[in-house]
N, C-alpha and C positions, 0 to 999 in steps of 0.2 A: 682550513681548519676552524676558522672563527665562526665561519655561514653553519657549522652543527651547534654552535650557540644558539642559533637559532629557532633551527630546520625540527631536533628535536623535541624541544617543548613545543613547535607547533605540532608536529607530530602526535606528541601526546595528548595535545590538548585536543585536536581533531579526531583521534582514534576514541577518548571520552565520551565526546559530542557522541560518536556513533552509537556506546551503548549504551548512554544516557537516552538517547532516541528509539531503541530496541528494545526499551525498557519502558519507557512509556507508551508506544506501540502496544506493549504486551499487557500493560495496564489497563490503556484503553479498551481492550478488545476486541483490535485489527485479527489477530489470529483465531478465533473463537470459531467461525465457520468457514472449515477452508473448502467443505466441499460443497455450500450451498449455491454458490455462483453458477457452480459446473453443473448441479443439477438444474437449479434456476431457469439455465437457456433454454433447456429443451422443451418447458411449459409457455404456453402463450398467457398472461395476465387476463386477456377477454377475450371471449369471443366477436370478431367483427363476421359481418356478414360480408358476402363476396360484393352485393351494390352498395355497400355502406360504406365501402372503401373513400378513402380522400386522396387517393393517390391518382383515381381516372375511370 
């Protein structure tokens, strides 16, 4: 029974943390383009040529 003296302010204070962090996340503007990544990959940034390659 004593260890919920404990357990729960940490609790509380850990569950805080989270949306004190989902909060400044959202601030920062982590969420702003959630679909630019997804389109992102499908473009190449340059064109290489096929002997220009550095791989071989």
């Amino acid at each position: 029974m004593t260890a919920l003296v404990y357990l729960i302010p940490a609790a509380l204070f850990l569950g805080l943390l989270g949306v004190a962090a989902f909060f400044w996340s959202l601030k920062s503007g982590q969420f702003d383009d959630l679909d630019g990544a997804a389109h992102r990959i499908l473009f190449d940034d340059e064109d290489v040529k096929p002997d220009q390659r550095k791989d071989g």
